[in-house]
Structure formats: C-alpha cells, structure tokens
C-alpha positions in Angstrom: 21.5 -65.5 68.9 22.6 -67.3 65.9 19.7 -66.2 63.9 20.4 -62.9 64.4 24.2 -63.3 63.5 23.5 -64.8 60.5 21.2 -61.9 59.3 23.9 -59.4 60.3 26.4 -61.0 58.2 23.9 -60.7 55.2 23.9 -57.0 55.6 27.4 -56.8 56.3 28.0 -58.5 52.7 25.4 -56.0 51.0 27.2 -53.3 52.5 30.4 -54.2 51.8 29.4 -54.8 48.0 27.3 -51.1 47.8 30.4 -50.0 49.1 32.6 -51.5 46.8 30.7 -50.1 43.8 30.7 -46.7 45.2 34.8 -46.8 45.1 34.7 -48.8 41.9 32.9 -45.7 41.0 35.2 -43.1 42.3 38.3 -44.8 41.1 36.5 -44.7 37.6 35.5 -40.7 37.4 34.7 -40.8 33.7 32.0 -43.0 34.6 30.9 -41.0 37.5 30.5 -37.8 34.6 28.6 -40.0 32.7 25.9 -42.0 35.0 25.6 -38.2 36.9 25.0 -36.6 33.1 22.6 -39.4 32.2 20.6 -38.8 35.2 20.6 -34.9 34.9 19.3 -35.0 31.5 16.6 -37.8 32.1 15.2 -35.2 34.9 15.4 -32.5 32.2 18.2 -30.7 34.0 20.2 -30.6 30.4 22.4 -27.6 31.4 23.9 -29.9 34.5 23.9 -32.3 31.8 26.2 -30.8 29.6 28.6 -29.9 32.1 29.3 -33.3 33.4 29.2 -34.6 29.4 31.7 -31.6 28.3 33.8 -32.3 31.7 33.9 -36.1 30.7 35.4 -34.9 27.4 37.9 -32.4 28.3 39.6 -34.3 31.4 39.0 -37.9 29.7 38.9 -37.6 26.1 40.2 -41.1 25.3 37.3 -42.6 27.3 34.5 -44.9 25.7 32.2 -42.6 27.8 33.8 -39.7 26.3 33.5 -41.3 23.0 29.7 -41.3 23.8 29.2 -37.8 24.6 31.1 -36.4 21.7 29.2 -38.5 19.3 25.7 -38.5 21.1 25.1 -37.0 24.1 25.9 -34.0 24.0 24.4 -33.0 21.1 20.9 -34.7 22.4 21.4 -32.9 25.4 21.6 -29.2 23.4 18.8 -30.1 21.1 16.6 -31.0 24.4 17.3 -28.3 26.0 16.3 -26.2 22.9 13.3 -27.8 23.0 12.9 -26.8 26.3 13.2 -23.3 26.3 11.7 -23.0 22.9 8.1 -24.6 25.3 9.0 -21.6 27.7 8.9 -19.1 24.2 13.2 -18.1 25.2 13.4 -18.3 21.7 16.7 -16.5 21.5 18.3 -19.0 24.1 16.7 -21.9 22.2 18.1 -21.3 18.8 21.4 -21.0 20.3 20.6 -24.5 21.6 20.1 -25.9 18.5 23.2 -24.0 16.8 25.4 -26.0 19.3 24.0 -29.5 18.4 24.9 -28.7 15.2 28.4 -29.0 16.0 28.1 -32.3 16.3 27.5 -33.7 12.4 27.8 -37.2 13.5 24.7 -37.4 16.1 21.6 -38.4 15.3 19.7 -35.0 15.9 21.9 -33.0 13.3 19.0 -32.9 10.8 16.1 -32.4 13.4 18.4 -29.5 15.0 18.6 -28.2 11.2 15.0 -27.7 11.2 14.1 -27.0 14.9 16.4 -23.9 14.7 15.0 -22.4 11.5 11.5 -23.8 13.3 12.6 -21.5 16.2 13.3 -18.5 13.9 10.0 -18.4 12.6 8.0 -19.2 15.8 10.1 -16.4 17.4 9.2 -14.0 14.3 5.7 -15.5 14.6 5.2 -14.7 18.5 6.8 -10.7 17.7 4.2 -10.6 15.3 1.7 -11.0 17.6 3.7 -8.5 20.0 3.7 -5.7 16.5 7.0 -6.2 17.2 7.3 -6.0 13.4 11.2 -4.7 12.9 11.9 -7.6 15.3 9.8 -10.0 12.9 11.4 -9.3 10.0 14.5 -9.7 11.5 13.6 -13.0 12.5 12.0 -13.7 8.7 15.1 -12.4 7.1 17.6 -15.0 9.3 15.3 -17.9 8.0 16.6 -16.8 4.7 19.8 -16.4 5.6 20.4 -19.7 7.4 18.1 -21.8 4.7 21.2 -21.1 2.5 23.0 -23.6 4.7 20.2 -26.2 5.7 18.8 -28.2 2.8 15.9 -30.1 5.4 14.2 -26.8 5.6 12.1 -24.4 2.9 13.0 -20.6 4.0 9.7 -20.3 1.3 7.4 -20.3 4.5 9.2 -17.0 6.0 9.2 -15.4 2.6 5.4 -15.6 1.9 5.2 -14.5 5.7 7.6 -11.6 5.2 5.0 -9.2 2.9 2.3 -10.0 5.0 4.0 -8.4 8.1 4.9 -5.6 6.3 1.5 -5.2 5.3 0.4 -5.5 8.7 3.3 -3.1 9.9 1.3 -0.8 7.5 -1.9 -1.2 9.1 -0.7 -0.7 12.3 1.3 2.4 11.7 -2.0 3.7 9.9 -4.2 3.0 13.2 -1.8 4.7 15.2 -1.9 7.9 12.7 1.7 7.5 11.5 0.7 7.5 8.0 4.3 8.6 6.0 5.6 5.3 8.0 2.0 3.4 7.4 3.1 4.5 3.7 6.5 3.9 3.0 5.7 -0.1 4.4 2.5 -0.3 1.6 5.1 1.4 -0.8 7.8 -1.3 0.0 5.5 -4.0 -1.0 4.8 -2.5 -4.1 7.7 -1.8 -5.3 8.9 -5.1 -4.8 8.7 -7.5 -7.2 9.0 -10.9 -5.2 6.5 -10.2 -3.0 2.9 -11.9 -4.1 0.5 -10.3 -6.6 -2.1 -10.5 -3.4 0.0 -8.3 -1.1 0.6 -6.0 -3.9 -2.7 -5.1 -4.7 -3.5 -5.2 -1.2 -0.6 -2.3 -0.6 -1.9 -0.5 -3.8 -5.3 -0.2 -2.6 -4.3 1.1 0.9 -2.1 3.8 -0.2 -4.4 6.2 -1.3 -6.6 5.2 2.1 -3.8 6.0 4.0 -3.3 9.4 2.0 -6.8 10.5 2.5 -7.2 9.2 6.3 -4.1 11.6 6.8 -5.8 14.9 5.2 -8.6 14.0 7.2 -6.4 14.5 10.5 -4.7 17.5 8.9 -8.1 19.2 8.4 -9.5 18.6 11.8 -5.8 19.9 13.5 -6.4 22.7 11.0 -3.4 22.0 9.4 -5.1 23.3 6.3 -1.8 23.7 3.4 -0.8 20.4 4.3 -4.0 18.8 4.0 -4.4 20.3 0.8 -0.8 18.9 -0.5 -1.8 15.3 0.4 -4.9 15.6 -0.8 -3.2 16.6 -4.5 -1.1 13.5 -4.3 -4.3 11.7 -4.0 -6.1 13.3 -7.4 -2.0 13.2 -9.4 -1.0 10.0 -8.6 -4.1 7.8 -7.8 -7.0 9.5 -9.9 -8.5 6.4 -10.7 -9.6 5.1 -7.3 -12.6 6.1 -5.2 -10.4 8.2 -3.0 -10.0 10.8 -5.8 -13.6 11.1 -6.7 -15.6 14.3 -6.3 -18.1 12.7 -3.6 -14.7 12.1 -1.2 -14.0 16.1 -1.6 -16.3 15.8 1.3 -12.5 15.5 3.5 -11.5 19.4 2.5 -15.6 20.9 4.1 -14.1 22.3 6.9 -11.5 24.0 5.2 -11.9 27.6 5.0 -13.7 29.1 2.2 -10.2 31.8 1.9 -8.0 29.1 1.8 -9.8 26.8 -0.7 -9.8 29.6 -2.6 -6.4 30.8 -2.7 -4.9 27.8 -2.5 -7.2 27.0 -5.3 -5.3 30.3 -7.1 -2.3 29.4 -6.9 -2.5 25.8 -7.9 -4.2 27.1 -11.4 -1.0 29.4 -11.5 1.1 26.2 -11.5 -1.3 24.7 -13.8 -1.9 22.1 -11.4 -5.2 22.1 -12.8 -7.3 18.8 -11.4 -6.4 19.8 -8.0 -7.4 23.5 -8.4 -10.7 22.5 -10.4 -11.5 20.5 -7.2 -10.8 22.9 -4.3 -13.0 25.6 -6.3 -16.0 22.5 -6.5 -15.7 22.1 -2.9 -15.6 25.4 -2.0 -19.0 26.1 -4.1 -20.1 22.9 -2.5 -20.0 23.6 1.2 -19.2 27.7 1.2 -21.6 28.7 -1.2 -23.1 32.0 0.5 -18.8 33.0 1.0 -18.0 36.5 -1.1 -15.6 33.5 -2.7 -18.4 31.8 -4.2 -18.7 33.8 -7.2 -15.3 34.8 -7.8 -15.0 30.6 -7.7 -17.3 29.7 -10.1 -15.7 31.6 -13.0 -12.1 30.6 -11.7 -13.4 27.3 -11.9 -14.2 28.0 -15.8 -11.1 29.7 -16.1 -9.4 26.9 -15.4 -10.7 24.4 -16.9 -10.6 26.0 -20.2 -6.6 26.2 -19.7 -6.7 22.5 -19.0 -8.0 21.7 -22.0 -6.0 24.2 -23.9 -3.2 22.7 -22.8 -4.1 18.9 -22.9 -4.5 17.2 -26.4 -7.6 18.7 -28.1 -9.1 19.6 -31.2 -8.8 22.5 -32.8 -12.6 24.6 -32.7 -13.2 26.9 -35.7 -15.0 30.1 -35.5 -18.9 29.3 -35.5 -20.5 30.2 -39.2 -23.3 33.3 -38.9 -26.9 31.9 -39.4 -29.1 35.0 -39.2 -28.6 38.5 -38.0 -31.1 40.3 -35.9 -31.9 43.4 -34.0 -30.4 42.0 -30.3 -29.4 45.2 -28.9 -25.9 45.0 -29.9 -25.7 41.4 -28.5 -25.0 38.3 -30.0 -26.7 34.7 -30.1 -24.5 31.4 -30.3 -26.7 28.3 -30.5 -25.0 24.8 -29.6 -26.1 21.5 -30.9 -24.7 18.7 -29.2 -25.3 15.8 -32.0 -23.2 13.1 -30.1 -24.3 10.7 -27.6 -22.8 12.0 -24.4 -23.5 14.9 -22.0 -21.6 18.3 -23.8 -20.0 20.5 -21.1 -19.2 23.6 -22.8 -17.0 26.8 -21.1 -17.1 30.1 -22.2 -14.5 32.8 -21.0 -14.9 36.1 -22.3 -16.9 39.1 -21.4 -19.2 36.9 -19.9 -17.8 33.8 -18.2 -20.2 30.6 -17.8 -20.3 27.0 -18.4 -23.7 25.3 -20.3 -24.1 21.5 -20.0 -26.5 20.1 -22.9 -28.1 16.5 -22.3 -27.1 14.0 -25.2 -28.9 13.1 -28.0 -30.3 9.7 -28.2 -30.7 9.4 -31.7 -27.0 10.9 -32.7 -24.6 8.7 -33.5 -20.5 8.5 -34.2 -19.5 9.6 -37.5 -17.0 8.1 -39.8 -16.7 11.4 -42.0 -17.2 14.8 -42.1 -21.0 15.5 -43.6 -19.4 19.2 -44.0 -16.5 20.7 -45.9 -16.1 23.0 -42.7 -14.3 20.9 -39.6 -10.5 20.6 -38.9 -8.5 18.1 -39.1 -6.9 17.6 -36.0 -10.8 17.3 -34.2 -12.8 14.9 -32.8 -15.3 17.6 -32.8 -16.5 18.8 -36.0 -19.1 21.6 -37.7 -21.6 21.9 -39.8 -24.3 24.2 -40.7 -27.6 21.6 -40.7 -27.8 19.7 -37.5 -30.5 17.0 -37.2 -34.1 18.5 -35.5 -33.5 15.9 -33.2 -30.4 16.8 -31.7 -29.9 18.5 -28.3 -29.3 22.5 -28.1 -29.3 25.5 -26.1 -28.9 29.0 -27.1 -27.8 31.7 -25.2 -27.5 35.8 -25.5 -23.5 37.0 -25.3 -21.8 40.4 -25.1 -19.8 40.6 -28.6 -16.4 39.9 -28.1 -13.7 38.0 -27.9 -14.3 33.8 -26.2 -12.4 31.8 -25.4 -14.2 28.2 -26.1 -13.7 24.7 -24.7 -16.2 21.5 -24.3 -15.7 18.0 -23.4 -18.4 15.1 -23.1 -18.4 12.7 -20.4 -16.6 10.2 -22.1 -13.2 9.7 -21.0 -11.7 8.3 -24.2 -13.2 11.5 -26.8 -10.6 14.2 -26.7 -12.3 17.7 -25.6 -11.5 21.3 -28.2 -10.4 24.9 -27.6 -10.8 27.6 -29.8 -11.3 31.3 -29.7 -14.2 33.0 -31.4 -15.2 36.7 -31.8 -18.9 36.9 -31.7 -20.0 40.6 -33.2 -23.4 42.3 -32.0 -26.8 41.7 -33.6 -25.6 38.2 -35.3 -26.7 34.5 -34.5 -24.3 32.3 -34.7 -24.3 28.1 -34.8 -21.7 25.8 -33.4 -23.2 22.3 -34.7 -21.0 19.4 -32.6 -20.8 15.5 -33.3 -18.4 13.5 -33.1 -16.0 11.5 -35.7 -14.3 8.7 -35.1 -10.8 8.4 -37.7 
C-alpha cells in the first residue's frame, strides 16, 4: 500500500505542474497567440497562422511576442503561404501573398518576396500562355514591367523578350482559328514596334502576307469573290516582293468566275490599279481559257500593260525608220531586234492588238553610247538602223495605222519605253533595240 501511494503522489506532482503551465499559459495570452501561430504555420496552416500573429499584435502590441511577429513572423508566414498557393497555380491569391510580406521591410524575406511576386507574375502569364489566354498574358507580362520599376532584385527583361513572342503566338492562333484581320493586326503590332526583337519582326513580316493569302483562300471557297479579290490586291500593292505575290500563287483566285475575273479585272485597269488587273486577266486565261472572256482578256491584258508603262518611268520610243517598201497588200512589216541580253516583251495596241516576246541575244552586250545619231535621250532603249546578224528578231505583218508601243525585258532594274508609231501600208519598217547604260 505504500508503494502504490508513493507512485500516486508522483502523478499528482506531474499533474499539478502540467496544470500549472496550462494557467501560466492562459494568464499569459500573448504567448498563447504565439506558441498556437508557431504551430499553425509549422503544419502549413499559414492563414490560421496569421490570425493568431495579427491578433497578438493588435490586442498586445507592446509584447516581445508581438515584437516578433511584426518583425518576422508575419511576413514569413505571407511569403509561405504564397508559396503555397503559387504550388497549387492560385497565382492571383499568391501574388497577393507576397505583396503583404512586403509590408514588412524589416523581415528577412523582403527581398525573396520582391522576386517571388514578379516570379508569380510571369509563371501566371506563363501558365495563360499555355491556356491561349493571351490578353490575360500580356496582362500579366505588362505588370512585370510595371512592378520592376519598384523592385531592383528582379530584371522585368525576361517578361519583355516574352511579351513579342505571345503576340506572335496570339497571331498564330487567331490565324488557325480563321480570324485573320485579328491574326493581322497582332503580326502588325510587332512590326510596327520598334523594341520588340529583330527575330519577332521578321517573323511578323513574313506571316503577314501568309495570313493575307490564307484569308482569300477562305473568301474564294465561301464564294465571297469581291472580297477575295481586295485582299488579294493588298497582297500584290503592299508585299510584291514575297512568294505570296508571285504568279504561280494566282493559283488562290481558279475558282473564281471567269465574269468576275474579268470585270473585276475592268475596273481595276479603270483605277489604273494595274498589277492587280494584269493578274486577274493571267489567271483568268490560265484556268478559263475556253470562257467567251478569254479573248476579250488577252488584249485587255495588253491594254493594260501598255498604260502601265506609259505611266511608270520609261523611255521615250521614236518612230521606227522605213527600211524597204514592198507590195504587202496595203500592209505593213515592223521587224524587232532585241540586241540586249534579256528576254524583250514587246505590246502592240492598235488595229491589231498582240504581245511578241523575243529570246535574248547572247552575244549583245550593254552599251555605253549611242552607235546612232537616232535614239532619245531620256531612253534606256535606243535605235539604230544596222543591228548585229547575231541579234534576236521577229518580224511580223500589221494593219497600217496608228500603235501604240511598249516593251520591257526581264530585268527589273532596265526601265521599259512607250511610244506611238504610224505604220503606213506596203513599207518595212525596223525597230533595232539595245540597251545603254548612262
């Protein structure tokens, strides 16, 4: 019975010291806040955690435990629990984490809660990315830049190189989805803007006129014809250069209607929107050529590109000098020499309308004077009466009358002539062409 006394005592004792701590405890409640708030946040409960700390401080503010919590824990506890939800992807709750431990200069986290919440900016922007949330992206982006301002432990330079890539991306995205005026206007941002990389830029140039010529293709197969036909312009006026404007991507406008090629085609040479008009009549002689349009084409296709080049910078083209006269039945003969080194396209509009292309002549060769007092001045082109045997020619049979004249060789940097020339019945005549270079 003694034994068993004694060991009762013992517990007694332990009892009455547990208990002892547990009022020691209550009559100190700032403590209580602080060992509960310790506990909280070691179990990652950090909300809980900054209750009891921000209780500590407003009911015992000249505590050494509230002297703890303002300095330290509370700001640990906000920049944990933006850590937290930043693992779960709540990016939005996280930054606002990590903009609450920054009111707390003095703790210890300040400058890692300077770059987790630019960190959770662009993981945020980074995740709607993924999403195509791209508006939502840039948003993000554009806060990185905002808030760098403030925050020296943190280069906003990432978010700016990321910021032209989404938009290109925006771009490609609008452009799979067949939304190509927004597709365009994103490509066209990045253009225009000069801070954005060179790579992005050319990226954007080259996509534009993809983007133009993906959308005539949708207008022509909803038969959306005019429209088609007005994109397809900006194409040839604005990006001639690229492989989008050559003549083997016409291919886009084959299903458009032979009537409407045609008198679109019309009234584009009326506006002297000649490239454009020149095209629609190739197409239409490419893929409609047994149409009644075909014909009435082929000389509006001459038509107009005489007026181009009547209207572009050319050189002047003299009336041919008379080599022989003949009996042709009231006809004339015109014989042209092409003594240069490129193809010679030459168009003839007149009582007879028609277009002759002569092969170049190997052995011809640039010029640095005139060999002739008869050439003009203000052309590349120039006559003479005594060609070379071993230059190119063709002669053809012509109504007499009055011609208008043009030729160009497929060199893009020799200016084409124009001229008009009245060709009189029973008289061979001799336009001898080669080139000078001033």
């Amino acid at each position: 019975m003694k034994k068993r006394y004694v060991v009762s005592a013992l517990v007694l004792i332990i009892t009455v010291t547990v208990a002892t701590f547990i009022i020691i405890d209550y009559l100190d409640p700032a403590k209580a806040l602080y060992v509960e708030g310790k506990k909280l946040g070691a179990n990652g409960d950090y909300g809980a955690a900054v209750d009891k700390y921000q209780t500590l401080v407003d009911k015992f503010p000249d505590s050494s435990y509230a002297g703890e919590a303002k300095g330290k824990l509370l700001a640990e506890s906000y920049y944990n629990w933006g850590l937290a939800l930043g693992n779960e992807q709540k990016y939005g709750e996280a930054a606002e984490k990590y903009q609450m431990a920054l009111t707390y200069p003095e703790s210890k986290v300040f400058d890692a809660s300077e770059v987790a919440v630019l960190d959770c900016y662009y993981a945020w922007g980074q995740y709607l990315q993924g999403e195509k949330n791209y508006s939502g992206t840039l948003e993000k982006y554009q806060a990185i830049i905002e808030i760098d301002k403030y925050y020296p432990n943190w280069s906003s330079s990432v978010a700016e190189e990321t910021i032209p890539e989404c938009y290109y991306q925006w771009g490609q995205y609008l452009q799979s989805q067949k939304n190509f005026s927004g597709a365009m206007e994103k490509y066209q941002f990045i253009v225009d803007t000069n801070a954005f990389s060179n790579q992005y830029q050319s990226q954007a140039k080259e996509a534009i006129p993809s983007c133009y010529y993906e959308w005539v293709s949708q207008l022509v197969t909803a038969k959306e014809y005019d429209e088609a036909i007005q994109e397809y312009r900006i194409i040839l006026e604005k990006y001639p250069l690229t492989v989008w404007a050559s003549s083997e991507k016409a291919n886009v406008l084959k299903d458009v209607p032979a009537d409407v090629l045609f008198t679109s085609a019309t009234k584009l040479q009326q506006e002297k929107s000649y490239d454009i008009a020149i095209r629609l009549y190739e197409t239409l002689l490419q893929f409609n050529p047994g149409t009644q349009y075909a014909s009435q084409a082929e000389e509006a296709k001459i038509d107009t590109e005489i007026a181009k080049i009547a209207e572009q910078e050319h050189g002047y083209l003299p009336p041919p000098p008379v080599i022989a006269q003949g009996e042709l039945k009231g006809k004339a003969e015109l014989t042209i020499v092409n003594d240069t080194p490129y193809q010679l396209t030459i168009f003839l509009s007149g009582p007879i309308t028609k277009s002759i292309i002569i092969q170049a002549s190997p052995d011809s060769y640039v010029r640095s004077s005139p060999p002739s007092s008869i050439f003009s001045p203000d052309s590349i082109f120039y006559h003479a009466p005594q060609p070379p045997e071993s230059a190119k020619r063709e002669t053809i049979t012509l109504e007499s009358g009055t011609y208008k004249m043009a030729a160009k060789v497929d060199d893009p940097g020799t200016n084409p002539f124009y001229g008009e020339l009245t060709l009189i019945g029973d008289n061979e005549y001799q336009d001898w062409l080669y080139l000078i270079r001033g």
